[in-house]
DRENPA-3360 file (N, C-alpha, C; in nm, 2 decimals, always signed):
BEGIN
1 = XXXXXXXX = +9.60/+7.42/+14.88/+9.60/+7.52/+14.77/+9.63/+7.46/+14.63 ~ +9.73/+7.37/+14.62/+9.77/+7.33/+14.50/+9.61/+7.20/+14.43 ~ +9.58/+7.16/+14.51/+9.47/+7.06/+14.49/+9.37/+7.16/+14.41 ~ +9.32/+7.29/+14.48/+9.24/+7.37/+14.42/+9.29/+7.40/+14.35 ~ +9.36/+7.47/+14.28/+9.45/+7.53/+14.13/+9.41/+7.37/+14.08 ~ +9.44/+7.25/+14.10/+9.40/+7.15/+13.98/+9.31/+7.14/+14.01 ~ +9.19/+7.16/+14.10/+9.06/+7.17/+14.04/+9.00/+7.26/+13.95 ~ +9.07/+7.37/+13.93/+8.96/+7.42/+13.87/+9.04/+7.47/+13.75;
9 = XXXXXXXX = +9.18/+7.43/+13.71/+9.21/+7.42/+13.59/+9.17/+7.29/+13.48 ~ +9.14/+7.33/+13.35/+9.13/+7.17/+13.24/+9.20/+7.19/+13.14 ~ +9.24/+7.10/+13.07/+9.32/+7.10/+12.97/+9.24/+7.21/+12.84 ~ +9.33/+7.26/+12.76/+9.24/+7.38/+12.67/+9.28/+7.53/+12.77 ~ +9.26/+7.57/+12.87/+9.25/+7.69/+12.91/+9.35/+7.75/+12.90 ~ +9.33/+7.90/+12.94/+9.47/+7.94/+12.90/+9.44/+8.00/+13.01 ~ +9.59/+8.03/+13.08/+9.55/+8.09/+13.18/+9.69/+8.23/+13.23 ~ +9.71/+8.29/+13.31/+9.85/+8.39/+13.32/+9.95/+8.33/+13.42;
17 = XXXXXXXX = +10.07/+8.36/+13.41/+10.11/+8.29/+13.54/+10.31/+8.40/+13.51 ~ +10.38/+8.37/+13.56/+10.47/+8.40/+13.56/+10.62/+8.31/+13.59 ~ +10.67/+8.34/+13.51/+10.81/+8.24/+13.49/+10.94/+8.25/+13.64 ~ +10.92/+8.14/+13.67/+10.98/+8.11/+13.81/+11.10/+8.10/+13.82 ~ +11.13/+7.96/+13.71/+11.26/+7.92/+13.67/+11.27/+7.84/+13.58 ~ +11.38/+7.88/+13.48/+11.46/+7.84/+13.37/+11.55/+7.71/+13.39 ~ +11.55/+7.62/+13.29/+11.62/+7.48/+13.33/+11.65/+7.44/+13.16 ~ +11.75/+7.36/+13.14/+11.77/+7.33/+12.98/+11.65/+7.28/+12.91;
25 = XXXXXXXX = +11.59/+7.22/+13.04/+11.48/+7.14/+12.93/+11.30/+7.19/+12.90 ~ +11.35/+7.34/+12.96/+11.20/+7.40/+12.93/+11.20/+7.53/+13.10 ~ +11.08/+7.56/+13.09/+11.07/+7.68/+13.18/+10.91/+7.68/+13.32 ~ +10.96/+7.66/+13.41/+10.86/+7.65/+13.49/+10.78/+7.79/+13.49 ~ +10.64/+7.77/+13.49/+10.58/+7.89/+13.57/+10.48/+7.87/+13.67 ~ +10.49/+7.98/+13.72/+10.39/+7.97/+13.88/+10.25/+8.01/+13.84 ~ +10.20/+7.93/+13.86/+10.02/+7.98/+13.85/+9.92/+7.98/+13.98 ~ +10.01/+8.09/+14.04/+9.93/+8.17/+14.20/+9.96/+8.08/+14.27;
33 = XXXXXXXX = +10.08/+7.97/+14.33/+10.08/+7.89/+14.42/+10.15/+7.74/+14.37 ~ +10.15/+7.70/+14.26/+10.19/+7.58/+14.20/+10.23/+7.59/+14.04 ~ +10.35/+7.54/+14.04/+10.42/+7.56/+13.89/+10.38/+7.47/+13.81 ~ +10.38/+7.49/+13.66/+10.37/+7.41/+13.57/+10.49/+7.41/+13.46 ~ +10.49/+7.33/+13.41/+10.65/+7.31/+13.32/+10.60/+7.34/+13.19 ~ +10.64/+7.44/+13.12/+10.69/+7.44/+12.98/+10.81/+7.41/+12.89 ~ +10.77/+7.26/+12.85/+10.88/+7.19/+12.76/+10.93/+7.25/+12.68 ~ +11.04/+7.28/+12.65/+11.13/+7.34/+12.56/+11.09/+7.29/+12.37;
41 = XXXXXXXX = +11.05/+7.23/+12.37/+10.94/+7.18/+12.27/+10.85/+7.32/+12.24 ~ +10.79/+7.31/+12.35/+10.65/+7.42/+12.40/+10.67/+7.51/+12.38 ~ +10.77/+7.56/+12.36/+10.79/+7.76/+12.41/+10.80/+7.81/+12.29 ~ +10.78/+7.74/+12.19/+10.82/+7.82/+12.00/+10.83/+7.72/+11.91 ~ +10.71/+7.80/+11.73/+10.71/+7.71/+11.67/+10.84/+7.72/+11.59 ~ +10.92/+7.81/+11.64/+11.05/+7.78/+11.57/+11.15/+7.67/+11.66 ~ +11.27/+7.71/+11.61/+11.37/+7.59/+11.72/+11.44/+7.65/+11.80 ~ +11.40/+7.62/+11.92/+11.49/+7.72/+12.01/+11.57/+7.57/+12.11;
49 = XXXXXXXX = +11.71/+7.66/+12.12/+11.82/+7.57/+12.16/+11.86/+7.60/+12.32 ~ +11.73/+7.69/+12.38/+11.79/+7.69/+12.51/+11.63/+7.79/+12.54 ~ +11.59/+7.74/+12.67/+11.47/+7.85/+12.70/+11.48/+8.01/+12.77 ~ +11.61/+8.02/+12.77/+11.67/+8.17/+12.82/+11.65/+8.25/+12.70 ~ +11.66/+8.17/+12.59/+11.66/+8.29/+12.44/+11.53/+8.32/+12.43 ~ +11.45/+8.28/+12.47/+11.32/+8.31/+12.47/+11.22/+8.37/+12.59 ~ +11.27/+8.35/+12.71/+11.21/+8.38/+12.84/+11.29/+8.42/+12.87 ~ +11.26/+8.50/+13.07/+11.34/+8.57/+13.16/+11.28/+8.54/+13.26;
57 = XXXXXXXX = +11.33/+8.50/+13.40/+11.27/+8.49/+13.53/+11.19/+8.64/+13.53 ~ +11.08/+8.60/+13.62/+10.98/+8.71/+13.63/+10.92/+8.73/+13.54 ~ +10.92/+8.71/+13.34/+10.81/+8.77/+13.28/+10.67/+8.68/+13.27 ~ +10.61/+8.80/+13.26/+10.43/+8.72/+13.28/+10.44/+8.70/+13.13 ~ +10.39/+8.55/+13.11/+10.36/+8.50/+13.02/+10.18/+8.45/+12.99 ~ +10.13/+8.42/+12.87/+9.98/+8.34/+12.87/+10.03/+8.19/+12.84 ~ +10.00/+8.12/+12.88/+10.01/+7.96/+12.85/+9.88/+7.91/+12.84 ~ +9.85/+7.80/+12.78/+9.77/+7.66/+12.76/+9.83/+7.57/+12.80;
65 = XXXXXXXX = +9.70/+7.48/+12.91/+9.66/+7.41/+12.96/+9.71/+7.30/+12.88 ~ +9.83/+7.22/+12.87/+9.79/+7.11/+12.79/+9.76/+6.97/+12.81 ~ +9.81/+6.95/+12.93/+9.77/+6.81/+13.01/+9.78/+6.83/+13.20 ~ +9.71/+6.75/+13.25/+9.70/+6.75/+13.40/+9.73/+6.62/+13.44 ~ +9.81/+6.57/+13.55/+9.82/+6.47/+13.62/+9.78/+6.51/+13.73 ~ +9.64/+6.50/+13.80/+9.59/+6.50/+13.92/+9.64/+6.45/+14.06 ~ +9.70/+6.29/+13.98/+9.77/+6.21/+14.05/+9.89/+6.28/+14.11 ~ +9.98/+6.26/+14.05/+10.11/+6.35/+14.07/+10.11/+6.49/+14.07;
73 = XXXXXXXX = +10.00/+6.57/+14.00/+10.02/+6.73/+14.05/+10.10/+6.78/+13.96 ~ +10.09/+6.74/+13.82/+10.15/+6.82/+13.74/+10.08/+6.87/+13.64 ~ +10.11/+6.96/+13.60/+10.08/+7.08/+13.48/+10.15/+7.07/+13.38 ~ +10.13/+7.00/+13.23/+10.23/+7.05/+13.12/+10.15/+7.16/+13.05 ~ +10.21/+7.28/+13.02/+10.16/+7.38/+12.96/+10.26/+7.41/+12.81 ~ +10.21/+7.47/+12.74/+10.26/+7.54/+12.60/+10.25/+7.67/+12.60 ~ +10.34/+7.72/+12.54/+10.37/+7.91/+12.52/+10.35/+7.94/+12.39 ~ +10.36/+7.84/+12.29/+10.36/+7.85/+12.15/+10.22/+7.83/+12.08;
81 = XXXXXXXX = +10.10/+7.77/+12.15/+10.00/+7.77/+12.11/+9.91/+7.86/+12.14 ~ +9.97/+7.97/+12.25/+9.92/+8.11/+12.20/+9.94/+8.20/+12.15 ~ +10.01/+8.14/+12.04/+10.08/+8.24/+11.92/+10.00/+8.18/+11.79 ~ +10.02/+8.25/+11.69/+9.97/+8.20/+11.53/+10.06/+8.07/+11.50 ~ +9.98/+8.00/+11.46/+10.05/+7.87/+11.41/+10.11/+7.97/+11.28 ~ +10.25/+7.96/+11.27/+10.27/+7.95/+11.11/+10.24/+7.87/+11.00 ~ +10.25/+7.72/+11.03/+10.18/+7.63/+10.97/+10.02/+7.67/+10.91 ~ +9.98/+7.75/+10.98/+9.83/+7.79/+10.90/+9.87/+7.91/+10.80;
89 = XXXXXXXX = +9.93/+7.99/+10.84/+10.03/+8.05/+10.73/+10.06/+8.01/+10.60 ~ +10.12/+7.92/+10.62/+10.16/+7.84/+10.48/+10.07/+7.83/+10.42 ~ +9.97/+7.76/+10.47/+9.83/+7.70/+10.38/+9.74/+7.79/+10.35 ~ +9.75/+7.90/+10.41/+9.68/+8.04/+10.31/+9.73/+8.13/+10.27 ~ +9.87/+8.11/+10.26/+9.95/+8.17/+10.15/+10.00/+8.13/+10.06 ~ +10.08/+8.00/+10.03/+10.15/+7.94/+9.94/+10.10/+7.83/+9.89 ~ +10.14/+7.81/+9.77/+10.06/+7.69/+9.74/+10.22/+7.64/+9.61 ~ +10.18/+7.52/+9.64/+10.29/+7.43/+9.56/+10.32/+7.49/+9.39;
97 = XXXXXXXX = +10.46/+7.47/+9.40/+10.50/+7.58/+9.25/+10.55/+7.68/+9.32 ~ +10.51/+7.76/+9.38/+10.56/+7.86/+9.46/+10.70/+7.88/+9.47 ~ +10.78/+8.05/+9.43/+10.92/+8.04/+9.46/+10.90/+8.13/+9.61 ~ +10.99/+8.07/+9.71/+10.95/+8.15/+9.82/+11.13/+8.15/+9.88 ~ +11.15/+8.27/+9.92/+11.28/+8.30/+10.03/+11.28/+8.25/+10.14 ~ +11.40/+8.19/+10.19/+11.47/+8.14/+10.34/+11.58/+8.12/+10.35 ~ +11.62/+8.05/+10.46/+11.75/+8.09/+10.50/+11.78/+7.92/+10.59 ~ +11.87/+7.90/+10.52/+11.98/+7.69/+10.50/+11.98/+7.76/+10.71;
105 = XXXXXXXX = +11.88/+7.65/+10.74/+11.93/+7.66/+10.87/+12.05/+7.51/+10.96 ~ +11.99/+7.42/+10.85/+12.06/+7.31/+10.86/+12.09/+7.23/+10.78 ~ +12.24/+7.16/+10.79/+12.33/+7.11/+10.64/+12.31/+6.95/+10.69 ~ +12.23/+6.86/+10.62/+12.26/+6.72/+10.66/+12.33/+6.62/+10.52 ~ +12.36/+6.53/+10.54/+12.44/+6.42/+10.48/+12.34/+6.40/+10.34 ~ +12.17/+6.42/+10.39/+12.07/+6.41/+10.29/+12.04/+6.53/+10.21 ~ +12.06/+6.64/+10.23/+12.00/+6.79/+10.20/+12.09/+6.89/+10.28 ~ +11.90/+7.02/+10.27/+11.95/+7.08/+10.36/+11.80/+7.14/+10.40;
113 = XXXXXXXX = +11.78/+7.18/+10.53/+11.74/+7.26/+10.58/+11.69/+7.40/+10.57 ~ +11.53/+7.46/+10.47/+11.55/+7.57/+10.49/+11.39/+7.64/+10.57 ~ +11.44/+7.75/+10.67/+11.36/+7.82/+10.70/+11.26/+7.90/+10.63 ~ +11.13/+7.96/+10.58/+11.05/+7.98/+10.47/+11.01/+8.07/+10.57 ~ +10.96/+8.04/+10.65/+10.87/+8.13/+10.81/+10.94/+8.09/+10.92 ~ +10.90/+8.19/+11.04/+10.96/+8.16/+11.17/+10.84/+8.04/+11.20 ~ +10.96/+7.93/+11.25/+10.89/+7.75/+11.29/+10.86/+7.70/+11.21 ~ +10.88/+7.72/+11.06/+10.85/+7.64/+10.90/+10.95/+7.59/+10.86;
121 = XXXXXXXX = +11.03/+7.50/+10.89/+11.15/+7.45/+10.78/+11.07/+7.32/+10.70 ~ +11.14/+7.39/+10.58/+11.13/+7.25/+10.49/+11.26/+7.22/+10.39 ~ +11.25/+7.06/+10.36/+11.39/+6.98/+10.32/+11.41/+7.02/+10.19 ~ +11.56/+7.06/+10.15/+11.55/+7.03/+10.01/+11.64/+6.93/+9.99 ~ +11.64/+6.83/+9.94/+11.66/+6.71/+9.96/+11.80/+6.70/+9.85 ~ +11.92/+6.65/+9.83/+12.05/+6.61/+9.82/+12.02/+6.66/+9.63 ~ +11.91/+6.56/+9.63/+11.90/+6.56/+9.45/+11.81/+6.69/+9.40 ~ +11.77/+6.81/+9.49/+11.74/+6.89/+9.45/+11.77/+7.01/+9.49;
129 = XXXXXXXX = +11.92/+6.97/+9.51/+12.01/+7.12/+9.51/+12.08/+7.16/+9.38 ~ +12.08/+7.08/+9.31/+12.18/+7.13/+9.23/+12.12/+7.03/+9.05 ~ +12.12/+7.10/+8.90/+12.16/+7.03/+8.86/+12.22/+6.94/+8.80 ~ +12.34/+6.96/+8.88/+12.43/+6.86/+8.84/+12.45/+6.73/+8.97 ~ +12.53/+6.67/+8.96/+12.52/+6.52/+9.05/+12.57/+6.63/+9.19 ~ +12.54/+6.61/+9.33/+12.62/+6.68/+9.45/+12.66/+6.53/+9.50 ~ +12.76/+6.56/+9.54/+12.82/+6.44/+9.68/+12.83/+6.47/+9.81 ~ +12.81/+6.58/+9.85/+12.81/+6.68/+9.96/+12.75/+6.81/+9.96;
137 = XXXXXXXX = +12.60/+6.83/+10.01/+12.49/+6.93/+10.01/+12.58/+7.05/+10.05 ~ +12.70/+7.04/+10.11/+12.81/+7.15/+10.15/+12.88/+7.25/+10.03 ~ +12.84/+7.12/+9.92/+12.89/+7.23/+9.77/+12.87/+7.30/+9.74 ~ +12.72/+7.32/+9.77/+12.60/+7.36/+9.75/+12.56/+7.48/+9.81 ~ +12.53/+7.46/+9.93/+12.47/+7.56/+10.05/+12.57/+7.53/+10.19 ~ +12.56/+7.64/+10.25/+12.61/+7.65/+10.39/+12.53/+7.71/+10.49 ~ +12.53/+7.65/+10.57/+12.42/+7.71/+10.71/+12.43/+7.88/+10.69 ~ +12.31/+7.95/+10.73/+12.30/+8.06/+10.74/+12.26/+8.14/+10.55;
145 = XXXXXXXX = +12.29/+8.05/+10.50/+12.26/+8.11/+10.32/+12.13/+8.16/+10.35 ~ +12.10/+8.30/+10.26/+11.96/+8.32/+10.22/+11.95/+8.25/+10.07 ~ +11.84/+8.21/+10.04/+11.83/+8.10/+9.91/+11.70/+8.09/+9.81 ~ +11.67/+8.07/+9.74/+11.53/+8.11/+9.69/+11.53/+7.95/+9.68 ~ +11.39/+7.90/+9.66/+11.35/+7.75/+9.69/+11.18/+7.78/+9.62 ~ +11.19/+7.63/+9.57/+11.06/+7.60/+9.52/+11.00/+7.52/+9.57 ~ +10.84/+7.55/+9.60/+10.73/+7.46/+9.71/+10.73/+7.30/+9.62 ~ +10.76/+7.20/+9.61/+10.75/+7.06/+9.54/+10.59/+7.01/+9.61;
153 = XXXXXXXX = +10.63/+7.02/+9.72/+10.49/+6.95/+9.80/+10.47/+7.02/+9.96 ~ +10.37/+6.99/+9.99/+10.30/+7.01/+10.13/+10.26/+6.96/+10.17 ~ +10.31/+6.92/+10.26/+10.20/+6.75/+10.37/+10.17/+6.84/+10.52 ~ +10.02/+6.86/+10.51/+9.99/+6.95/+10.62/+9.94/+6.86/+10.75 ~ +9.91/+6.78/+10.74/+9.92/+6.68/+10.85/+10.06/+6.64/+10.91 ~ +10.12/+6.59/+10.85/+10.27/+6.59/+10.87/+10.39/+6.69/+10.89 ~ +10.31/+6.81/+10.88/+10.40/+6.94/+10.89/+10.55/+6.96/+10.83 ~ +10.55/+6.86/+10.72/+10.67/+6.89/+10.64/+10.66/+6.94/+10.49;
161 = XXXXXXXX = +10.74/+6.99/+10.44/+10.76/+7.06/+10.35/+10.87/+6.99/+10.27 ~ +10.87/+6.99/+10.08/+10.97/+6.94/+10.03/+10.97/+7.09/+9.92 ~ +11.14/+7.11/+9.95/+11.14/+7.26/+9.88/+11.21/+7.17/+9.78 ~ +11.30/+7.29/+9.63/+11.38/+7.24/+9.61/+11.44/+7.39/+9.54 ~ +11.57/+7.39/+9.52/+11.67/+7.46/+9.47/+11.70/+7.45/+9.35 ~ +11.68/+7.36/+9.26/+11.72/+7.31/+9.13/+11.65/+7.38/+9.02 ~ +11.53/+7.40/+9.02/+11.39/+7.39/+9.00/+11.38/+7.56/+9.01 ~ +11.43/+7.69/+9.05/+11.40/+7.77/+9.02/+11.50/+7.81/+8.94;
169 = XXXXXXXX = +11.41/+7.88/+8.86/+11.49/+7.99/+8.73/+11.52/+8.10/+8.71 ~ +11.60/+8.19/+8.67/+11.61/+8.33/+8.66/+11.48/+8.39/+8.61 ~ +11.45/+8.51/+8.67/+11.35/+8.59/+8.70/+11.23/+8.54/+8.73 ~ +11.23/+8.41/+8.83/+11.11/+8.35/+8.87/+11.07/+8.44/+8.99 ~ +10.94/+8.53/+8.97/+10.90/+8.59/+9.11/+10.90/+8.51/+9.26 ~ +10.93/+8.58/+9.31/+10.91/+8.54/+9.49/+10.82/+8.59/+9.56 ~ +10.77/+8.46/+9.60/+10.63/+8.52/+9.68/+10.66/+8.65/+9.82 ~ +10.60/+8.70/+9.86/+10.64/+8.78/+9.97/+10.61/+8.72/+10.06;
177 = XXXXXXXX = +10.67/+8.76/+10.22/+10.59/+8.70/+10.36/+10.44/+8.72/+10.34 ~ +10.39/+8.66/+10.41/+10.25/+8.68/+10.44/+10.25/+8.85/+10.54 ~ +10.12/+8.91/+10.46/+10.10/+9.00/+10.51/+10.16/+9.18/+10.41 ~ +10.29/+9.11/+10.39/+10.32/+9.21/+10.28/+10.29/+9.20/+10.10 ~ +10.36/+9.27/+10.08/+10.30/+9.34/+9.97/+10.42/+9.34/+9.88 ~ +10.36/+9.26/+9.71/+10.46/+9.17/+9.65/+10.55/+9.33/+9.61 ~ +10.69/+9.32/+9.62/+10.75/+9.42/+9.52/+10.74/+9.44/+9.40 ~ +10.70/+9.57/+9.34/+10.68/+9.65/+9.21/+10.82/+9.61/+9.10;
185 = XXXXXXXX = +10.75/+9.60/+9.00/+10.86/+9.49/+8.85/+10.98/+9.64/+8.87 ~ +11.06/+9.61/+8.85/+11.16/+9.70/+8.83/+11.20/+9.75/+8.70 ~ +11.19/+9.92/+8.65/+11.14/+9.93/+8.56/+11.30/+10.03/+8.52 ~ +11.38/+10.02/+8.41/+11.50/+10.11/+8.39/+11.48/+10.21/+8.31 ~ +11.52/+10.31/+8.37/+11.51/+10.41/+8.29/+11.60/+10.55/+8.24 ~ +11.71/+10.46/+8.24/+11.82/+10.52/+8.19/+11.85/+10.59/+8.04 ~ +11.92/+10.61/+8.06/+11.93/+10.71/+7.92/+11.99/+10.59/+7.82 ~ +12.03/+10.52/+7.82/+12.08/+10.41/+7.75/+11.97/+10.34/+7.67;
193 = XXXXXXXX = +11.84/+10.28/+7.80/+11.75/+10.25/+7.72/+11.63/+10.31/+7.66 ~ +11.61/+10.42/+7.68/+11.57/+10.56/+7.57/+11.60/+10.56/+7.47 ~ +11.79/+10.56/+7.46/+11.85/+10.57/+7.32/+11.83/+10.45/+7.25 ~ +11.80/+10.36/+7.29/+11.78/+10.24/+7.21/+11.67/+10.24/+7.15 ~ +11.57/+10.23/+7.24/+11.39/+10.27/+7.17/+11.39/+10.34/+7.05 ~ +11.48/+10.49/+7.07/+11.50/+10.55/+6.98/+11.56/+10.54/+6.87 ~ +11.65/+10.44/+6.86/+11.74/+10.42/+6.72/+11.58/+10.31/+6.69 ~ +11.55/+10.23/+6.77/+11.48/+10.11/+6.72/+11.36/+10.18/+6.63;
201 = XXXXXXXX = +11.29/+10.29/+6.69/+11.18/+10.33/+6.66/+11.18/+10.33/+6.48 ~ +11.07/+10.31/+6.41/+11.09/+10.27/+6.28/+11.05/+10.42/+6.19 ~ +11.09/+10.44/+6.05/+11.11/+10.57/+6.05/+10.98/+10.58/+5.93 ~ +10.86/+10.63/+5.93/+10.78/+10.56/+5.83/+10.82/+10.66/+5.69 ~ +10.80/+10.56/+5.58/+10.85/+10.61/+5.43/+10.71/+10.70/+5.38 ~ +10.75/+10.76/+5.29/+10.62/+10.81/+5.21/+10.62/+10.69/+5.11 ~ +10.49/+10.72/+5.03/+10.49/+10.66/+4.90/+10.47/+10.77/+4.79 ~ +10.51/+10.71/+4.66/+10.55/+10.85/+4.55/+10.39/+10.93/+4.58;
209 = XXXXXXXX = +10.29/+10.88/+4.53/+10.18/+10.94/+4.58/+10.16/+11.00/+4.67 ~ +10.23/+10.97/+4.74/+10.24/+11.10/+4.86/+10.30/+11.20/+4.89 ~ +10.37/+11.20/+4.82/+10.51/+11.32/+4.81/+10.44/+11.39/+4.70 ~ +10.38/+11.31/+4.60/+10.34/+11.39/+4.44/+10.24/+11.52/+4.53 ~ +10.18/+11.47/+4.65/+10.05/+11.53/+4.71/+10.09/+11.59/+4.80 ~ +10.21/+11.60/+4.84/+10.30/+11.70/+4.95/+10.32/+11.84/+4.87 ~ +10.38/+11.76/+4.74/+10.47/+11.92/+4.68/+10.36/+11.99/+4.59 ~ +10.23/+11.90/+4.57/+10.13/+12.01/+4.48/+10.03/+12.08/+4.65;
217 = XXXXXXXX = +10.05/+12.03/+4.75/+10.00/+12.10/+4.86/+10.06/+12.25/+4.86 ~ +10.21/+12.25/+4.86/+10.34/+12.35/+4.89/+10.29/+12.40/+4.75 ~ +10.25/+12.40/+4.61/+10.28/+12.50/+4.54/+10.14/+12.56/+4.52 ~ +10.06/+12.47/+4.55/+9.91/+12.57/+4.55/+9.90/+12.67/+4.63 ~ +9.85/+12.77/+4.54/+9.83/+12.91/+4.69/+9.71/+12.91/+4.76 ~ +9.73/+12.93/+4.87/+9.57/+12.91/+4.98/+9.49/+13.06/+4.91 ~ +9.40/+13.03/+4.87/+9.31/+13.09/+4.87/+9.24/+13.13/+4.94 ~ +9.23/+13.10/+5.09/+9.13/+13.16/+5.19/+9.24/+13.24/+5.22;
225 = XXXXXXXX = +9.35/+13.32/+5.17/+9.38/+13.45/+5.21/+9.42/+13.54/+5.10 ~ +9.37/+13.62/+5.13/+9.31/+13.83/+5.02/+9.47/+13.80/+4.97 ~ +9.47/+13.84/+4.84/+9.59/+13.86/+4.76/+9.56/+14.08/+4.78 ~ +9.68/+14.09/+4.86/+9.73/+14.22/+4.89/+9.79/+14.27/+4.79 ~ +9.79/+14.22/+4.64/+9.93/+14.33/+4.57/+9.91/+14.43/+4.55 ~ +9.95/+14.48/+4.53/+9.90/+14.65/+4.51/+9.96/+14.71/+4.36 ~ +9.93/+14.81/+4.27/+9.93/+14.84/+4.16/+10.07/+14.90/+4.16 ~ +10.12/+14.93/+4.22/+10.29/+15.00/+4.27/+10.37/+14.86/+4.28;
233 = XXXXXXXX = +10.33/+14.77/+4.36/+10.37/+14.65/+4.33/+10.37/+14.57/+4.17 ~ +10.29/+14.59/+4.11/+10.29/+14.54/+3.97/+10.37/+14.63/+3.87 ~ +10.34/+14.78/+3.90/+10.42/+14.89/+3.81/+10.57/+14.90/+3.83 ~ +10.62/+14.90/+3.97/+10.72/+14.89/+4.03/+10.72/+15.07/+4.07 ~ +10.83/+15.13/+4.07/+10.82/+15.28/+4.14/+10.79/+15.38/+3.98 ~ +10.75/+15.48/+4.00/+10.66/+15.60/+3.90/+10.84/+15.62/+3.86 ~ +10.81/+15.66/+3.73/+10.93/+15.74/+3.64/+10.97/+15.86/+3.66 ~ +11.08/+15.92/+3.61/+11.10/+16.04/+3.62/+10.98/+16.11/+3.46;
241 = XXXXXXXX = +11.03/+16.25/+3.50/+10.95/+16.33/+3.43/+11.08/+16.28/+3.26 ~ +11.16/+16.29/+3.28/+11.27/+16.26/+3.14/+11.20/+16.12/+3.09 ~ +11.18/+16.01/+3.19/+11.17/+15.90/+3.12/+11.00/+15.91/+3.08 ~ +10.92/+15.95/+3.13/+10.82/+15.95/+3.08/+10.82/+16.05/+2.95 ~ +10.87/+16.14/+2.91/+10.87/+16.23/+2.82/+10.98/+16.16/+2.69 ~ +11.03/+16.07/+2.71/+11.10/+15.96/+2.64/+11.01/+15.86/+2.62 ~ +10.91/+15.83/+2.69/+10.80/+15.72/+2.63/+10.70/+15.80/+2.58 ~ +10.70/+15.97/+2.55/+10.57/+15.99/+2.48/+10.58/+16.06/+2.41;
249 = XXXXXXX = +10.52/+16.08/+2.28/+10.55/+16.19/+2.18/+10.50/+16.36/+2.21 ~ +10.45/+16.36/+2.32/+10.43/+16.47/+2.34/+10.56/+16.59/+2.43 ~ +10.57/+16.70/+2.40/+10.68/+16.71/+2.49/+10.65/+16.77/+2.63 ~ +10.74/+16.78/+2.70/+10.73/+16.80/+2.85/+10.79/+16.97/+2.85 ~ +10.66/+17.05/+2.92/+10.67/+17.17/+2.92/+10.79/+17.21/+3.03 ~ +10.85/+17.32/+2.99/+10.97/+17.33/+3.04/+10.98/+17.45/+3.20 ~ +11.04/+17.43/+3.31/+10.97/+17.44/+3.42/+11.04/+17.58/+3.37;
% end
């Protein structure tokens, strides 16, 4: 049986099988009669420090085929090459200049370590943590920091990455993960800065010419409306019979 399973497997295929057993240095699985070993290397393009954090006896897993010894009867397979390279990630999202978010996963003597994507670390290196001189990348950053970092370079053959910390500035945008969707500028709108606009706002002046043409506006009377006075209006109220007979020479017959 096991001769047939390596016949008619080849390197490239992927095929289903199920996880038998867990060991420090990677995880066997059974493919219907004969196991093949998944290097702890193999199981994730991130860094995994034990194959239990990642697997369980019994789950069905997809692997690739990655090498056969005919001779000896072994299978090395990969778990991580049936997942998205993040590394392709990078290269159609980011591009050098770039300010991008992660997280100091490791502090060395040179730098430090930061995570950008799950299985992406890249260095930022001793002299580009800080502007000032460091003697210990520990001054600086401590494992587990979230940190904003600038893309310096990309070596996509080499799968490394040179960030740096120095190099970004206040209110330099951050790129988003891949897939999402960059956050909206943050906009205030408090009453404070209302009131400011408002003192700021500029107050416009007239010119004499224009005021001379304001107040002969106000004292001209519109003519497109009927002058109403009435003849009681210009006389004011009718006299008595005494005062009219005081403005006439004639006398006022007596009732």
């Amino acid at each position: 049986m096991r001769q047939a399973i390596l016949d008619k497997l080849n390197p490239g295929d992927v095929v289903e099988g199920t996880i038998s057993n867990i060991v420090d240095f990677g995880a066997f699985v059974d493919l219907d009669g004969m196991d093949g070993l998944i290097h702890i290397s193999e199981l994730s393009w991130s860094h995994v420090n034990h194959p239990s954090e990642v697997l369980e006896i019994g789950q069905k897993v997809d692997v690739k085929v990655l090498d056969i010894d005919r001779e000896r009867q072994r299978i090395s397979l990969g778990l991580k090459q049936t997942q998205t390279d993040p590394w392709q990630q990078v290269l159609e999202s980011y591009n050098e200049g770039d300010v991008v978010s992660g997280k100091v996963t490791k502090v060395v003597t040179f730098g430090a370590f930061v995570e950008i994507l799950p299985g992406v670390e890249g260095l930022v290196h001793i002299s580009e943590l800080a502007q000032h001189h460091v003697e210990n990348p520990r001054e600086v950053v401590s494992q587990g920091d979230t940190v904003s970092v600038r893309i310096l370079e990309v070596d996509a053959e080499r799968r490394r990455l040179s960030l740096s910390l120095k190099r970004v500035d206040d209110g330099m945008p951050v790129q988003p993960l891949p897939g999402e969707d960059a956050a909206p500028p943050t906009i205030d709108l408090s009453e404070d800065v209302f009131a400011d606009e408002a003192a700021a706002a500029p107050v416009a002046e007239l010119s004499d010419d224009e005021v001379e043409d304001d107040e002969a506006e106000i004292d001209e009377p519109d003519e497109s409306e009927p002058d109403e006075t009435t003849d009681e209006d210009v006389l004011g109220e009718p006299e008595s019979a005494d005062e009219l007979a005081q403005g006439s020479d004639e006398p006022v017959p007596a009732e």
